[in-house]
N, C-alpha and C positions, 0 to 999 in steps of 0.2 A: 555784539555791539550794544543791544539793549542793556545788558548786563555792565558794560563797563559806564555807560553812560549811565547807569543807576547806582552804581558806587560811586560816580562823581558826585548826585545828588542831581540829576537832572529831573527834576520831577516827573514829565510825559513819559519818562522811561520809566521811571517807578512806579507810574500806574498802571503803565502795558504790562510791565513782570506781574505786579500784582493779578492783571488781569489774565493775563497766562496760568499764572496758580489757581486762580478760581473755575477757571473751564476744562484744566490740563492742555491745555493747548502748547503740542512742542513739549512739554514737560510734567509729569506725574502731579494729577490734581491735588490741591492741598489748599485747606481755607484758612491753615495755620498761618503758610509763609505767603497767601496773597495779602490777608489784614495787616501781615509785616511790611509791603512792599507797599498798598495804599495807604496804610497810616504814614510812612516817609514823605509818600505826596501831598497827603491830604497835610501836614500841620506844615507844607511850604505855601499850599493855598491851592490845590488845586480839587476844584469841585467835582468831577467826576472820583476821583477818589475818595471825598467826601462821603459822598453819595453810596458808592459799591462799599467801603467800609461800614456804612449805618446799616445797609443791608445786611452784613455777614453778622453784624451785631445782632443785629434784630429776627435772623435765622435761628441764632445760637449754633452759627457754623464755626467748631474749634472750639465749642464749650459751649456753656447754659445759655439759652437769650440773654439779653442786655441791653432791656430796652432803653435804661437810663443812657447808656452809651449810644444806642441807635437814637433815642432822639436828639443827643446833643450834636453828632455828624451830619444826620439831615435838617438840621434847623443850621448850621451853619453852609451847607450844603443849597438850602432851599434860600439864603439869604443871596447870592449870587443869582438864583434865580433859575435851580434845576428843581424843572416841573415835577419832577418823580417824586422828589424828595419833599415840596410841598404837598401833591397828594398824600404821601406818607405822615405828613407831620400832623394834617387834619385825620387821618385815621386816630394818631396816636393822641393828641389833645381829644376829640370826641370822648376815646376809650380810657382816658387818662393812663396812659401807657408811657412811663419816662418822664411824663411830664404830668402837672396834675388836670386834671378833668377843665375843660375851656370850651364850650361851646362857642363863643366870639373869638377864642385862636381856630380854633376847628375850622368855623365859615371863612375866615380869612385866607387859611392856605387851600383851602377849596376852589374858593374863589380865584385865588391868584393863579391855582392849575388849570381851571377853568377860561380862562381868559388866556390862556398862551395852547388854548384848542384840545385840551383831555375831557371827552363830554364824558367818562365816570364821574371828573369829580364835580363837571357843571350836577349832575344829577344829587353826589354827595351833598354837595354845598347847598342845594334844596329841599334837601330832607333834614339837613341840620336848621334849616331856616326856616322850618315849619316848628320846630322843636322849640322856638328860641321863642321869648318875649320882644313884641313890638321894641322897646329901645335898646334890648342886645342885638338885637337884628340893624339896626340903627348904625349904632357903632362898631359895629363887627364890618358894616358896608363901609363906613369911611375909615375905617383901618384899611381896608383892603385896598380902597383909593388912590389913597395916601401913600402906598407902600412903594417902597424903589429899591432894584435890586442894586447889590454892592458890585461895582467894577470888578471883573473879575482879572487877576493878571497876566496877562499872555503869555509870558514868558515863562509858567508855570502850568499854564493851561492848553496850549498849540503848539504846535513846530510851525517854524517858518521855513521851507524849504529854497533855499538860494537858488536864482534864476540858471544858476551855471550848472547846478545839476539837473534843470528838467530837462527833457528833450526838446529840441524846437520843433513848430508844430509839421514841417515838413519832412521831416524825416523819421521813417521806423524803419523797426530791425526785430529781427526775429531770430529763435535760437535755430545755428547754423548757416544761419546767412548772415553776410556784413548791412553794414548799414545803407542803406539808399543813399545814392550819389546825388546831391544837387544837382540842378539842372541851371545852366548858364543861359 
């Protein structure tokens, strides 16, 4: 089912496949055919795909690293406002990996991973802010401010699971027995 729904173009399925390929889970690991299946999700908008794609780039899983490609998946990634991929992006601005050397981008997605509760990068974002001049320090803080993440689209991003397929909450069933009988 995942599979047909990801030849439809359903994107949450084309992230699960992808994410299937990357762990071998159910199916023979391959970081070839998951970057195939998260890159279909990631350019419909979906940020976990984003995210796991910048990753495999930034591995150089299926070939060389790439980081210029790992940064531009998690900076689009981290604009939505997934923390991992901000911690990432302040590695990569710090090191200028992908992106060119930014101590005031660095503090920023530090900061911003910081504030959504990853105390590595509250720690990051203090050692870059040691590093920095009084007024990069300045404006690196009202960047971070400032910043707001982009809506991200649901429809791209969750399943919505229709009421008529969950169970209601009074009745379970277990394999070999029918379902509990209401009680009147």
């Amino acid at each position: 089912f995942y599979t047909q729904a990801a030849d439809a173009g359903f994107a949450p399925a084309q992230f699960r496949i992808g994410s299937f390929y990357e762990k071998g889970l159910g199916v023979e690991r391959d970081a070839g055919k998951a970057k195939i299946w998260y890159q279909m999700a990631a350019v419909q908008g979906n940020s976990s795909a984003m995210h796991n794609l910048a990753v495999l780039f930034a591995m150089g899983a299926s070939g060389p690293v790439d980081n210029d490609s790992a940064a531009a998946w998690f900076t689009k990634a981290a604009e939505f406002g997934v923390k991992d991929s901000q911690y990432n992006l302040g590695i990569l601005a710090a090191k200028g990996l992908g992106v060119k050397q930014n101590l005031e981008e660095s503090y920023k997605w530090f900061a911003l991973a910081a504030k959504s509760g990853d105390k590595d990068a509250a720690s990051k974002r203090d050692e870059i802010a040691n590093a920095m001049r009084p007024e990069q320090l300045a404006k690196a803080r009202a960047a971070a401010d400032l910043w707001k993440a982009k809506a991200a689209e649901p429809a791209v991003n969750a399943v919505e699971i229709p009421d008529s397929w969950k169970e209601s909450p009074g009745q379970t069933a277990s394999v070999g027995e029918p379902p509990k009988k209401k009680k009147k």
